[in-house]
TORKOL-209093 format. One record per residue (C-alpha): residue in one letter; chain; x, y, z. Coordinates in steps of 0.25 Angstrom, whole numbers, padded with zeros to 4 digits. Last residue first. Layout:
// TORKOL-209093
+---+---+-------+-------+-------+
! r ! c !  east ! north !    up !
+---+---+-------+-------+-------+
! a ! A !     X !     Y !     Z !
...
+---+---+-------+-------+-------+
END
This chain:
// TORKOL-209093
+---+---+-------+-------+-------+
! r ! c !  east ! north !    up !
+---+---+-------+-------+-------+
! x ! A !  0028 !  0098 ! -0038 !
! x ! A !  0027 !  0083 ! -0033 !
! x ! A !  0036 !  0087 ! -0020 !
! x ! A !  0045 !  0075 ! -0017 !
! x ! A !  0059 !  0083 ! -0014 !
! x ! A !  0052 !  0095 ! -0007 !
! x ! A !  0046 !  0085 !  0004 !
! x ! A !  0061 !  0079 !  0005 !
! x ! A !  0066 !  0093 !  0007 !
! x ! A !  0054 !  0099 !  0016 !
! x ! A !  0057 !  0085 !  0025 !
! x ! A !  0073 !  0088 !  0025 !
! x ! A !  0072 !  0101 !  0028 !
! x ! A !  0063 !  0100 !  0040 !
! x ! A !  0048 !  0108 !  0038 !
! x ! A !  0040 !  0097 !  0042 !
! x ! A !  0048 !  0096 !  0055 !
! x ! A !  0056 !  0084 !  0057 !
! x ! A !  0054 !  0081 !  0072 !
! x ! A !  0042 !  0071 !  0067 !
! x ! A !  0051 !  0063 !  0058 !
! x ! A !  0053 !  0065 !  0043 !
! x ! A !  0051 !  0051 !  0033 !
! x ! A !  0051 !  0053 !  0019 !
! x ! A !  0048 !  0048 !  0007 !
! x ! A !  0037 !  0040 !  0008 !
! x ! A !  0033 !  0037 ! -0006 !
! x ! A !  0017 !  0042 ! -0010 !
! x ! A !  0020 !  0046 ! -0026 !
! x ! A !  0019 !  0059 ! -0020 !
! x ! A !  0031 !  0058 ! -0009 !
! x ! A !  0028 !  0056 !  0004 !
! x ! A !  0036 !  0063 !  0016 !
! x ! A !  0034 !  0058 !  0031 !
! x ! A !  0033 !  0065 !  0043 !
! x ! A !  0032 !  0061 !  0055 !
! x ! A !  0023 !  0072 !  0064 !
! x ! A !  0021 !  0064 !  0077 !
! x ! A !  0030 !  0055 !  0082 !
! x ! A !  0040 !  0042 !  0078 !
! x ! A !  0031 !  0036 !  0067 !
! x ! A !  0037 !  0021 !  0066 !
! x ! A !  0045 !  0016 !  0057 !
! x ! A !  0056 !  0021 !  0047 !
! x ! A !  0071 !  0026 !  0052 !
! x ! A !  0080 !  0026 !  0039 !
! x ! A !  0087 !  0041 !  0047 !
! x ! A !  0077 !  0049 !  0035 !
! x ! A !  0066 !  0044 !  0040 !
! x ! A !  0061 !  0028 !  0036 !
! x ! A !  0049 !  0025 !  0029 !
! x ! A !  0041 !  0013 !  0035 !
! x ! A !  0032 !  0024 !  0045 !
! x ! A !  0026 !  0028 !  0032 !
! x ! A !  0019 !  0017 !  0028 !
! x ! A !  0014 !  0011 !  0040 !
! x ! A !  0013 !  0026 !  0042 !
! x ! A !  0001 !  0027 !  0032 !
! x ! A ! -0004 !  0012 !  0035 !
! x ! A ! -0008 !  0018 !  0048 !
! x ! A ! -0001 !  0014 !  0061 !
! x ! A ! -0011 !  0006 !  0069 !
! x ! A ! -0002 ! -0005 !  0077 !
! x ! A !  0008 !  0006 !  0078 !
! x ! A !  0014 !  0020 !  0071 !
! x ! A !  0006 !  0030 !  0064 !
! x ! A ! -0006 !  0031 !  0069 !
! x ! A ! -0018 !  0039 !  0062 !
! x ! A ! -0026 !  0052 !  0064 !
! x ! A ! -0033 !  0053 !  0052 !
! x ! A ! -0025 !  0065 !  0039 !
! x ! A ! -0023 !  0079 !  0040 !
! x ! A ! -0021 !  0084 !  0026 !
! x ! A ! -0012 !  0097 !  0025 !
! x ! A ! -0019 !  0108 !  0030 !
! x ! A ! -0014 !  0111 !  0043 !
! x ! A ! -0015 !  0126 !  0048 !
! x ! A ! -0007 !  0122 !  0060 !
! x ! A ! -0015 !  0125 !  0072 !
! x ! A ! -0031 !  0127 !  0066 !
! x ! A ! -0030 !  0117 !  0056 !
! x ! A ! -0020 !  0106 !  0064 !
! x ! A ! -0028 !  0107 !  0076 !
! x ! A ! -0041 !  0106 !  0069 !
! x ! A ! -0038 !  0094 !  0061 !
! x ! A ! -0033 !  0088 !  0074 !
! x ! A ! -0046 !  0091 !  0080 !
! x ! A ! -0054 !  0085 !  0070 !
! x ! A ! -0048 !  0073 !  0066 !
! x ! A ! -0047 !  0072 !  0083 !
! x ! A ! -0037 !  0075 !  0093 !
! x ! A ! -0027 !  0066 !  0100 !
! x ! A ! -0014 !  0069 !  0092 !
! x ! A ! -0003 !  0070 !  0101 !
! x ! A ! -0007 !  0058 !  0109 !
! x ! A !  0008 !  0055 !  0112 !
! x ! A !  0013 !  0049 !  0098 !
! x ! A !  0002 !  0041 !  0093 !
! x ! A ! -0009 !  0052 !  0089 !
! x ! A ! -0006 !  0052 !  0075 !
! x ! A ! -0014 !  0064 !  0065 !
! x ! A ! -0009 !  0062 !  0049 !
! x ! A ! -0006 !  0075 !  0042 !
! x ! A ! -0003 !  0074 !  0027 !
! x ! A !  0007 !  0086 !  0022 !
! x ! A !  0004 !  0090 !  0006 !
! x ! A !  0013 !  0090 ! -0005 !
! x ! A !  0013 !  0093 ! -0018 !
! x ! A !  0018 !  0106 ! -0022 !
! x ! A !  0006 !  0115 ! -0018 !
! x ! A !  0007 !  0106 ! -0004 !
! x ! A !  0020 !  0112 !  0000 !
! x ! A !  0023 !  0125 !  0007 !
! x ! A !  0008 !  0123 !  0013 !
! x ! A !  0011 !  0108 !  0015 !
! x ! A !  0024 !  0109 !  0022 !
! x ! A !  0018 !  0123 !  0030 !
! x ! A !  0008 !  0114 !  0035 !
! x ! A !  0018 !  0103 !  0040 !
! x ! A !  0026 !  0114 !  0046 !
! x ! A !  0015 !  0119 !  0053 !
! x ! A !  0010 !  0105 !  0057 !
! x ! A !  0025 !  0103 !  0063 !
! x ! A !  0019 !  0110 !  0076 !
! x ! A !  0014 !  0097 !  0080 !
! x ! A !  0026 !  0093 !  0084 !
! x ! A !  0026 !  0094 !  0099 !
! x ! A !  0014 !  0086 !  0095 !
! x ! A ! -0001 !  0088 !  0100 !
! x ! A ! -0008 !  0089 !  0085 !
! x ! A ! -0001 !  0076 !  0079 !
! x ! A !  0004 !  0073 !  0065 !
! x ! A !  0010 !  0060 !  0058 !
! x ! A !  0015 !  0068 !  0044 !
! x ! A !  0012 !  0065 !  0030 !
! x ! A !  0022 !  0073 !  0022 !
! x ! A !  0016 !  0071 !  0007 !
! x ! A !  0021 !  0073 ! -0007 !
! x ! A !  0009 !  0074 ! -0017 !
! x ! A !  0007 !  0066 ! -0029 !
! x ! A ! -0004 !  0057 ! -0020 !
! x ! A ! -0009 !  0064 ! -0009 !
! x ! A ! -0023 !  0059 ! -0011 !
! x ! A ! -0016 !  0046 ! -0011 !
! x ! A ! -0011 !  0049 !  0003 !
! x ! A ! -0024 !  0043 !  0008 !
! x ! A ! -0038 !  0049 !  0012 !
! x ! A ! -0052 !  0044 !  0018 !
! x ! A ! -0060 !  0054 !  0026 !
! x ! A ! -0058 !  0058 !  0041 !
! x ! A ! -0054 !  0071 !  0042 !
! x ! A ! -0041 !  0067 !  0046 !
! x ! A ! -0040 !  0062 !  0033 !
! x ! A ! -0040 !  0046 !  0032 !
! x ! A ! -0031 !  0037 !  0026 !
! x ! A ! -0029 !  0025 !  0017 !
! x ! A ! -0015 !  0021 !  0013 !
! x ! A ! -0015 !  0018 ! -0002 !
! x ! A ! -0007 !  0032 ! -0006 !
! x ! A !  0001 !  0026 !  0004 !
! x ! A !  0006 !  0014 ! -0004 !
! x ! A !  0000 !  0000 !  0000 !
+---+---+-------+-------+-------+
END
């Protein structure tokens, strides 16, 4: 299964999968409204802003497995992130990333290795990871990275479709 094949939800509720991102390089990212590094949602935003006319969008998926810090609602996390960050980047279901239920996104994605060859499990919020339009996994950033990093902007540039 390829993971324009992975079937999601919006966080909204309504059926969705990458394939509707197909052509487009995107930086999906495990997110969390009650993170020391929740503040990265403005670098993500200014990523697709700066971005998303050549190609590209940011795809937000809500995780509450690292210390309850995303505990709220479809509703309440999209509120948060509307009214604190000026998110508009496609906000995906609340999902887990790592365990006995880790989604078949980041059974995926959590078999690419980072920069160092480390792959596995999700370490916190706010992974990143980079993939191309024709839906390779490209890169892997880890949370401390910030979205605006050198290295993530330069491998982000480097797949652009436009």
């Amino acid at each position: 299964m390829g993971i324009y094949d992975i079937e999601l939800h919006t966080l909204a509720g309504g059926p969705a999968s990458l394939a509707d991102y197909r052509g487009t390089a995107v930086l999906a990212v495990n997110v969390a409204s009650k993170c020391g590094l929740t503040p990265q949602y403005a670098g993500l935003e200014r990523l697709q802003e700066k971005y998303a006319g050549r190609g590209f969008t940011v795809a937000g998926f809500p995780c509450n497995q690292f210390g309850g810090q995303e505990p709220g609602t479809a509703e309440e996390i999209a509120t948060f992130c509307s009214a604190t960050y000026g998110v508009a980047f496609p906000m995906f279901e609340k999902l887990e990333v790592n365990g006995p239920g880790r989604h078949a996104l980041y059974e995926t994605l959590t078999a690419v290795p980072d920069a160092d060859g480390e792959a596995g499990d999700i370490q916190w919020n706010f992974e990143k990871f980079l993939i191309a339009p024709t839906g390779e996994v490209v890169g892997r950033f880890r949370p401390r990275t910030e979205p605006e990093d050198p290295a993530l902007v330069a491998a982000l540039e480097a797949v652009l479709p436009r």
